[in-house]
C-alpha positions, 0 to 999 in steps of 0.5 A, spaced: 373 816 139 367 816 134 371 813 130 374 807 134 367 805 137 364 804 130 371 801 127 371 796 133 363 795 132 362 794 125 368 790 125 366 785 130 359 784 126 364 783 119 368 778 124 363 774 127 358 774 121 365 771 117 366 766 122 359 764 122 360 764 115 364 760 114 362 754 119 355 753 115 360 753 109 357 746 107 350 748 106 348 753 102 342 755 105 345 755 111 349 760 108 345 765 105 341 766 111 346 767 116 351 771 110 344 776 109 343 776 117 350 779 118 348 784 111 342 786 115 345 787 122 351 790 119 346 797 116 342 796 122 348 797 126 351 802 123 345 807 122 345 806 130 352 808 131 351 815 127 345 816 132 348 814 137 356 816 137 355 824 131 348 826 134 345 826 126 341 821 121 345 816 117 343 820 111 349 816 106 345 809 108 338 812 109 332 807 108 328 812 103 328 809 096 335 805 097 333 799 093 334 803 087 340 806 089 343 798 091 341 796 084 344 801 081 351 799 084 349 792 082 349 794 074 355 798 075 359 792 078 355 787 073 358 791 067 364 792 070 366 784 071 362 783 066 367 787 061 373 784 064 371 777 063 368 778 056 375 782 055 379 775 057 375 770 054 377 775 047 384 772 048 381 765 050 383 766 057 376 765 060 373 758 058 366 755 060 366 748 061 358 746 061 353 749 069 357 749 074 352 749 081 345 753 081 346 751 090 353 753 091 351 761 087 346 761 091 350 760 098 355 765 095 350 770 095 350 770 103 357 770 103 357 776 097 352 780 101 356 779 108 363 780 105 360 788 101 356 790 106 361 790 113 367 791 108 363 798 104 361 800 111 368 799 115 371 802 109 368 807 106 363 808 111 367 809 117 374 810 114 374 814 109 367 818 111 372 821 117 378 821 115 376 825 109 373 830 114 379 831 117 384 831 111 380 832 105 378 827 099 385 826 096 388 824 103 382 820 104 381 816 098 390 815 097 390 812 105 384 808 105 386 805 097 392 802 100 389 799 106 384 796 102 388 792 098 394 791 104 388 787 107 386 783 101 394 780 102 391 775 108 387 771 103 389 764 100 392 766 094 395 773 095 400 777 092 403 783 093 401 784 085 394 782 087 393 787 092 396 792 089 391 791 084 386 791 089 388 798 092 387 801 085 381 797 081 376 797 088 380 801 094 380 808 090 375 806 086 369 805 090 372 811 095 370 815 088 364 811 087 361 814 094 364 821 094 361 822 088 354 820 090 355 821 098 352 814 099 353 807 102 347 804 098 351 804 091 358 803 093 354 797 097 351 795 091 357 795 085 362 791 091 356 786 091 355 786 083 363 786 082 363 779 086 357 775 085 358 776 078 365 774 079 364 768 083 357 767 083 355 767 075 363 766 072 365 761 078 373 765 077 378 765 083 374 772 088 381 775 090 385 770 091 381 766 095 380 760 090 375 758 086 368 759 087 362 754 084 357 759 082 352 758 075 357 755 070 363 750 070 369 755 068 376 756 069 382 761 066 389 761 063 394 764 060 400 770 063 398 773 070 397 780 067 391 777 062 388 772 068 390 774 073 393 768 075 391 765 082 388 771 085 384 770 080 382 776 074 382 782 080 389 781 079 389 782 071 391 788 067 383 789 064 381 789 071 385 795 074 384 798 067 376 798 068 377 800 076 382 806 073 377 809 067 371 809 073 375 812 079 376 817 074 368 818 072 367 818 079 371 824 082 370 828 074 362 826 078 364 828 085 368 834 082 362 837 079 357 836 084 362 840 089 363 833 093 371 834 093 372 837 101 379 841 102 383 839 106 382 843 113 390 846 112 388 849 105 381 851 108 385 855 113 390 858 109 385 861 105 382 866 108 389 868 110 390 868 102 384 872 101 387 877 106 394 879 104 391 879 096 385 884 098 
C-alpha cells in the first residue's frame, strides 16, 4: 500500500508541475520559478510521505550536507555528456554553429530540475527502493530499467531504439548510481547534470523531445548509431557505451560496501543450506 500512496503522490507533483511547466513555456523566468517549485515540493513531498507512510526519517534524501552530494552527481553527469558529445564532434557529428539563448538555458534549468527530481524520486526513490526490498537489487534494477526507458517511448521523437537505450544508459545506470551510495541526492544530481548539459549547454534533442535552445547554436549529423538521430545522442552507441562502463563502477561500488540485497527467496533458503551442509 506504502507503495501505491507514494507513486500516486509524487507522480501528481511530476504531473501537475510538468503541465505548469509547459504552459509558462513562453517565458524563461516563469519557467525556472515554477520548474524549481515543483524540484522543491517534490523532496518536501516525499521526505513527508516516509514519515508518514514507513514511520522512519528519509535518511536516502537527508538534508545533512545534500548540496555537496547533489554536486557530486552533476559532475558525474556533466562529465558523462560531455565525453559522449566530445566523442561525436571527434567524428564531425556534433557542430557548433556560433551562442545559442543565454534565457532559454536558464528556463531549461527549471524545466531539468522539475523533470530530475520527480523522475529520480518516482523511480528510483519509490520504485526501485521497494521493489528491491522485496526481490533484491538485480530484479529491482532489471524491472525498473525497462520501465524507465518503456516511459521515454511517449516523447515526440521516440524510438524503440531510443528507449531501449535509455533503459541501459540511464535506467539501470542510475539505479546503480543509487544502490551504490544508497542516496537520491547523487542520482538526483547527475540525471540534472546529464540534461542541462544535453540541452541547457550543447542544445542537442533531450530524449527525443526535439531541440533545445540552450548556451550554444548547434546541431548534429551523421548515421543513428553516432548521433543518435532524431531522439538525439541518448540514443547514440557512445552513450549506451559510457552508461554501461558506469553502471558497472556502480554496482562493483555497491558490491563492495555490501550494498546488493539478496532476494527474500535466496535469504530464506539459506539457513536451510547452512542446515543440511552442517
Amino acid at each position: 500500500m506504502r507503495l501505491v500512496k507514494q507513486l500516486l503522490a509524487l507522480a501528481a507533483v511530476a504531473v501537475v508541475g510538468g503541465q505548469s511547466v509547459a504552459a509558462v513555456a513562453d517565458s524563461f523566468l516563469l519557467t525556472l520559478v515554477i520548474g524549481s517549485v515543483t524540484a522543491v515540493l517534490g523532496v518536501v513531498v516525499y521526505r513527508w510521505l516516509v514519515r508518514r507512510t514507513e514511520r522512519r526519517e528519509p535518511t536516502e534524501l537527508g538534508l545533512d550536507g545534500w548540496g555537496g552530494k547533489l554536486g557530486r552527481g552533476m559532475l558525474i553527469g556533466f562529465a558523462m555528456f560531455g565525453s559522449v558529445i566530445a566523442s561525436i564532434a571527434f567524428l564531425d557529428g556534433y557542430h557548433v554553429e556560433g551562442w545559442g539563448s543565454p534565457t532559454g538555458a536558464l528556463g531549461l534549468l527549471g524545466f531539468m530540475a522539475a523533470a530530475a527530481v520527480t523522475e529520480e524520486l518516482l523511480f528510483r526513490g519509490v520504485l526501485f527502493r521497494i521493489i528491491e526490498e522485496r526481490t533484491g537489487t538485480w530484479t529491482a534494477l532489471a524491472l525498473t530499467g525497462v520501465v524507465f526507458g518503456a516511459m521515454h517511448l511517449a516523447n515526440p521523437d521516440a524510438s524503440l531504439w531510443g528507449a531501449i537505450a535509455i533503459a541501459i544508459e540511464a535506467g539501470f545506470m542510475l539505479a546503480a548510481c543509487y544502490a551504490a551510495t544508497r542516496n537520491l541526492w547523487i542520482p538526483i544530481g547527475l540525471h540534472f547534470g546529464w540534461n542541462i548539459a544535453a540541452g541547457g549547454i550543447f542544445s542537442v534533442v533531450v530524449s527525443g523531445n526535439g531541440q533545445s535552445k540552450g548556451l550554444l547554436e548547434a546541431s548534429t549529423s551523421g548515421p543513428v548509431a553516432l548521433s543518435g538521430g532524431a531522439f538525439g545522442p541518448e540514443g547514440s552507441l557512445y552513450a549506451v557505451s559510457a552508461g554501461v562502463m558506469l553502471t558497472v563502477v556502480f554496482l562493483w561500488l555497491a558490491k563492495r560496501r555490501g550494498h546488493i540485497v539478496a532476494s527474500r527467496r535466496r535469504t530464506a533458503q539459506a539457513p536451510a543450506t547452512a542446515t543440511v551442509t552442517q
